[in-house]
C-alpha positions in Angstrom: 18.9 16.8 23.8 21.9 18.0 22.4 23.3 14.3 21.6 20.0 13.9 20.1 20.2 16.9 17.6 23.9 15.7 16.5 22.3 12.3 16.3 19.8 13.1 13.8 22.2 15.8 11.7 24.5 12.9 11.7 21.6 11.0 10.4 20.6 13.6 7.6 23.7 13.7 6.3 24.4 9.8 6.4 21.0 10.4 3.6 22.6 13.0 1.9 25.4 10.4 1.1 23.2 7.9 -0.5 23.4 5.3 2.3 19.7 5.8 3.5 16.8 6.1 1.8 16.4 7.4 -1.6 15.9 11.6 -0.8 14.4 13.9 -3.9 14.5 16.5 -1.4 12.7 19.5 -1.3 9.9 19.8 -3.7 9.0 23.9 -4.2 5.2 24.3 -4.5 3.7 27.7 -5.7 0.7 28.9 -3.6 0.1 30.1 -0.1 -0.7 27.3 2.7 1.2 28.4 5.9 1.9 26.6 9.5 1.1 29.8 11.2 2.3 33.2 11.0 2.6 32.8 7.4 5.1 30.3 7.0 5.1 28.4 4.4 4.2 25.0 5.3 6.5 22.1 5.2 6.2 18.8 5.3 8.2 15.7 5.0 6.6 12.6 3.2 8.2 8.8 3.6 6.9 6.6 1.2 7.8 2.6 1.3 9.4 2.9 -2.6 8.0 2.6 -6.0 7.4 -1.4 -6.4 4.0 -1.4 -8.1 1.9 1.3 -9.9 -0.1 1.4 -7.3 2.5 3.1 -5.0 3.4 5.1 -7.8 -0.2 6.8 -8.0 0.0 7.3 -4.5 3.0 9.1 -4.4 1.9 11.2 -7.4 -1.2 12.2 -5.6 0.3 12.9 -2.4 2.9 15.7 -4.8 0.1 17.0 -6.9 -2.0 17.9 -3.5 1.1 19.4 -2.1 1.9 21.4 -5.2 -2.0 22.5 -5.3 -2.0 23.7 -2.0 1.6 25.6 -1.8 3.2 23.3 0.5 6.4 22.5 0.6 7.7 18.1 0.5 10.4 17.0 1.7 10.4 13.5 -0.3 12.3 10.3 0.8 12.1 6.8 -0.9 13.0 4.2 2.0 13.4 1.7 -1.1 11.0 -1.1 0.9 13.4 -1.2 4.2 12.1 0.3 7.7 15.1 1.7 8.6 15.2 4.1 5.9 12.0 5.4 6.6 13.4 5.6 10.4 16.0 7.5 9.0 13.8 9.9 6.8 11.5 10.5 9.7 14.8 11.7 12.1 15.8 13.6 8.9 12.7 15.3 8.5 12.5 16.1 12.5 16.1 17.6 12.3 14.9 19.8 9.8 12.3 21.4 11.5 9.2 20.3 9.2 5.7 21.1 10.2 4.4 17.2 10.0 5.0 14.3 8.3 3.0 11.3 6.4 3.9 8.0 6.4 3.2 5.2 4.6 4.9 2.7 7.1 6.3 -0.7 5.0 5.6 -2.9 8.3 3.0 -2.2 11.3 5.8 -2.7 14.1 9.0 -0.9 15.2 7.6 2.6 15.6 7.5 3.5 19.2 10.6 5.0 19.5 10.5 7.5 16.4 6.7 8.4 16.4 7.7 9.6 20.3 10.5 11.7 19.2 8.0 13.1 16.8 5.7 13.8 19.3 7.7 15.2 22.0 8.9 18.0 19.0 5.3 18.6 18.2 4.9 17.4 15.0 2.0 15.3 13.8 2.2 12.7 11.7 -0.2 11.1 9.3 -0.4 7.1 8.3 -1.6 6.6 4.8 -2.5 3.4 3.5 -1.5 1.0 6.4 -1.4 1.2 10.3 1.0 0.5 12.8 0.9 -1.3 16.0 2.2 1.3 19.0 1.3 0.9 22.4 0.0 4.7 22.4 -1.8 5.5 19.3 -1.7 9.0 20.3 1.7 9.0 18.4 -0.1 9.5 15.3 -2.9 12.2 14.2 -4.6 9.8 12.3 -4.4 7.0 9.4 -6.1 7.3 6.2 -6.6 3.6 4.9 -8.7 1.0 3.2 -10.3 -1.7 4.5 -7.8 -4.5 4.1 -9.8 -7.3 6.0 -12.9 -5.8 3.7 -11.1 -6.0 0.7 -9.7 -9.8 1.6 -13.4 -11.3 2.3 -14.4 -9.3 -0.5 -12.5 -11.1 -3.2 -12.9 -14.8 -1.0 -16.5 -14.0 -1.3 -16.7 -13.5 -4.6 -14.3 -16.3 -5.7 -16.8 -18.3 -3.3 -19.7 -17.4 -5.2 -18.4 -18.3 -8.6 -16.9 -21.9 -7.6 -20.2 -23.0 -6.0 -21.7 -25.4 -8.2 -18.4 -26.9 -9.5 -18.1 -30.9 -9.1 -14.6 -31.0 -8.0 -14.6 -32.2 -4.0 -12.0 -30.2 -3.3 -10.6 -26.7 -5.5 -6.8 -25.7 -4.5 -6.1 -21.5 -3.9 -2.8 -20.9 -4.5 -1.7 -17.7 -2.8 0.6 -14.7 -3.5 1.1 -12.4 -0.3 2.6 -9.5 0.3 5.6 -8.1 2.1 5.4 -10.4 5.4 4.9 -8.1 8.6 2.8 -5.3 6.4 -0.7 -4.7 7.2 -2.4 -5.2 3.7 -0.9 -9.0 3.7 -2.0 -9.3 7.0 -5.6 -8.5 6.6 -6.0 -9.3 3.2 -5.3 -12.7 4.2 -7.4 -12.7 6.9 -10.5 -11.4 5.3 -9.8 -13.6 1.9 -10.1 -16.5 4.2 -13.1 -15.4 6.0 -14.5 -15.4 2.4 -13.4 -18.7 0.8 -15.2 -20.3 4.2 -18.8 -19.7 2.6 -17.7 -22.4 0.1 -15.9 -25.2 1.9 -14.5 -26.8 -1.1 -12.1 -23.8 -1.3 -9.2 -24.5 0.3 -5.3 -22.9 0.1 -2.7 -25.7 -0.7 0.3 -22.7 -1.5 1.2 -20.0 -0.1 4.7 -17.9 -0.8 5.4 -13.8 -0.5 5.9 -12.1 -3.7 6.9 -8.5 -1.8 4.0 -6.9 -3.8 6.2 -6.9 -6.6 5.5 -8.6 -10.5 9.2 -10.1 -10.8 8.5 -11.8 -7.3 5.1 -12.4 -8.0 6.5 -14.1 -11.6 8.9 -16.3 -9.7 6.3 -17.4 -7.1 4.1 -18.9 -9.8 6.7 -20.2 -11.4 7.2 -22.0 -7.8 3.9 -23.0 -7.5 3.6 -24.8 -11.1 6.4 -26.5 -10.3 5.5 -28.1 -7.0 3.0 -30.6 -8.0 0.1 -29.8 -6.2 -2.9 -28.8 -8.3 -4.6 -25.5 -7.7 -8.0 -23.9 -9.4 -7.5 -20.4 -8.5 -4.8 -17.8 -7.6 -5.7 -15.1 -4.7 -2.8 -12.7 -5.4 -2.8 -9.8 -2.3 -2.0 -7.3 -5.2 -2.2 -6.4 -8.3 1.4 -6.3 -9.6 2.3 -9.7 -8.7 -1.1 -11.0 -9.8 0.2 -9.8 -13.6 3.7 -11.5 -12.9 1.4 -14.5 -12.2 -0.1 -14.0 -15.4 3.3 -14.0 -17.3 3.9 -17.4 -15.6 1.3 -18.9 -16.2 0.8 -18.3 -19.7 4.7 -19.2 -20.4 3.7 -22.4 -18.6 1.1 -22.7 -21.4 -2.0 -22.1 -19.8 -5.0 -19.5 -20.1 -5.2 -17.9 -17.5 -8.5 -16.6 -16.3 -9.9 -19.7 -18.0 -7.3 -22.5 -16.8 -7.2 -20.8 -13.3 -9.4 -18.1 -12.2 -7.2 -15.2 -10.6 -8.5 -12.5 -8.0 -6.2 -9.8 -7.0 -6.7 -6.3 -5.1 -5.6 -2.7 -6.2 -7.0 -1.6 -9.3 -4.5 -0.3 -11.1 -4.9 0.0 -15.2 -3.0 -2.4 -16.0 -5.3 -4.8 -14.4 -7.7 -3.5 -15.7 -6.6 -4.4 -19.4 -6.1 -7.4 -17.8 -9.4 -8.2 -16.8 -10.9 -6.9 -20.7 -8.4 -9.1 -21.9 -9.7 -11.8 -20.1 -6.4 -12.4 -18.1 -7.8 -11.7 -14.7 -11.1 -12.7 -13.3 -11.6 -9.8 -9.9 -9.4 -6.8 -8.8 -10.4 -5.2 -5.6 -10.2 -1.6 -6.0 -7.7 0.5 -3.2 -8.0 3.7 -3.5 -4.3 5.6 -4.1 -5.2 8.9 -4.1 -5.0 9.7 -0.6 -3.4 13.4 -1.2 -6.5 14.9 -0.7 -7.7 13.8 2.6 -4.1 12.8 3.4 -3.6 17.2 3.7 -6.8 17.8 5.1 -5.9 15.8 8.4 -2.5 17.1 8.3 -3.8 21.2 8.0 -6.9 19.8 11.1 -4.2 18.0 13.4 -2.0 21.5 12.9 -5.1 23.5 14.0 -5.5 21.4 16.7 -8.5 19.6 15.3 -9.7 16.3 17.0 -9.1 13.7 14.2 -10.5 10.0 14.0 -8.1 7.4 14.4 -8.7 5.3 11.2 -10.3 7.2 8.6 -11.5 4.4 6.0 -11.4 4.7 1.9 -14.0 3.0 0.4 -13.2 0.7 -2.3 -14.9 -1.2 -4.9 -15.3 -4.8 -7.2 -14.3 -4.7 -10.7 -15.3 -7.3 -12.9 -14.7 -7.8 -16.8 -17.7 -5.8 -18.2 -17.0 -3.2 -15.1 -13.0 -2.6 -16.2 -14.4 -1.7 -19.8 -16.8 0.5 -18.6 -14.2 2.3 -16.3 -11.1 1.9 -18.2 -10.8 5.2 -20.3 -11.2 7.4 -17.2 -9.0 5.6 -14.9 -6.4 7.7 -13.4 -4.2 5.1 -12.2 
């Protein structure tokens, strides 16, 4: 135990030197939640980075609810890299925080650090994606969309509208996400549960964009390049669908007219991009999880029974439903 506890200080100062993930520290919130006998509650949050605005509005959510309720966040940025996060998570257990949230970049590697978590008592909440453990009583819960839903739900759709077109055959080509992360995993497996209600639909290219617009731009770029002729773009998120865009327009195309483009998220900019006729479908996902993301953690700490997948339900955004939407969209 006590190799352990130099371990992890090691650990949390190996952070403190900038060589692990990106730590704001310790956020001070006004207010009054406690973890029991009126401490003030603290917990650590590790978030995957800020590579879309999507992640952005989570992160902002997950602060504001913290500030709201007088908690007190410990903040790490594992800048997209697993071990960082692994890192922030040892941190966070050396300092003695109440629980923890993670949104985890990949769904594999976690036995070993969600044990240590549990053997010191601390709960810890999954936002937005799931991990793959061989006891899922390492985590309270997870607080998450529907990937797989969200996938069929824009295949569906872009099934729907290429029905009745004469072509024999209409190329998809496809932007995923970071490979190994849940929401590329099941986006892609629900997309192509979709596109099979219209047979003519079929993917010809596939490359990762890392849920970022510069990959997402370079991808396309990729893909116009290569020859093979596509109708439609299925991008697993927003950001790189509008890098997509940017490509596509430099190449001297419409797009949205040229090649009809679904993409998941929601985000505003999207949304402008869909009045703007840029962008045909966006998939909403829900970022602001700080709400029910503090909730589980304040019922796991009181010894509540919690499900294990708590799902956020999400929506389709069309043109005419972006304008009507647009002005109060928080993120």
């Amino acid at each position: 135990m006590r190799q352990w506890v130099a371990w992890a200080a090691a650990a949390a100062m190996a952070c403190a030197a900038g060589c692990g993930p990106k730590s704001e520290g310790t956020e001070a919130s006004g207010g009054a939640a406690s973890g029991g006998g009126g401490k003030k509650l603290t917990v650590g949050f590790s978030q995957i980075g800020a590579e879309s605005g999507w992640r952005t509005a989570e992160t902002q959510s997950i602060r504001e609810e913290a500030a709201k309720r007088g908690v007190e966040l410990k903040f790490s940025d594992a800048q997209q890299k697993q071990e960082n996060q692994i890192k922030a998570i040892r941190s966070f257990l050396a300092q003695k925080v109440d629980a923890i949230i993670l949104a985890p970049v990949v769904e594999t590697g976690w036995d070993a650090v969600l044990r240590e978590a549990k053997e010191a008592g601390v709960p810890v909440v999954l936002v937005d994606r799931g991990v793959k453990v061989q006891d899922d009583s390492l985590y309270a819960t997870l607080i998450a969309s529907d990937f797989v839903a969200e996938g069929r739900m824009a295949g569906e759709w872009l099934a729907e509208q290429t029905k009745n077109r004469p072509e024999a055959e209409i190329g998809i080509a496809e932007l995923q996400g970071t490979p190994g992360a849940a929401p590329a995993i099941d986006r892609k497996k629900g997309f192509e549960q979709g596109i099979a209600k219209n047979p003519k639909l079929k993917i010809v290219l596939s490359q990762s964009g890392d849920f970022t617009r510069t990959k997402g731009k370079e991808a396309m770029e990729a893909f116009l390049k290569s020859g093979k002729k596509f109708g439609a773009v299925f991008a697993h998120n927003d950001d790189m669908a509008l890098g997509a865009i940017q490509a596509i327009e430099e190449a001297g195309l419409k797009p949205g007219k040229d090649l009809l483009i679904v993409s998941i998220d929601g985000v505003r900019d999207a949304f402008q991009a869909l009045i703007d006729g840029k962008l045909n479908l966006t998939v909403e996902c829900n970022p602001l999880l700080g709400p029910m993301a503090f909730d589980a953690v304040e019922a796991a700490l009181a010894g509540k029974k919690l499900p294990k997948w708590t799902v956020v339900q999400d929506r389709m955004f069309d043109r005419e439903a972006a304008r009507k939407e647009f002005a109060s969209r928080k993120y």
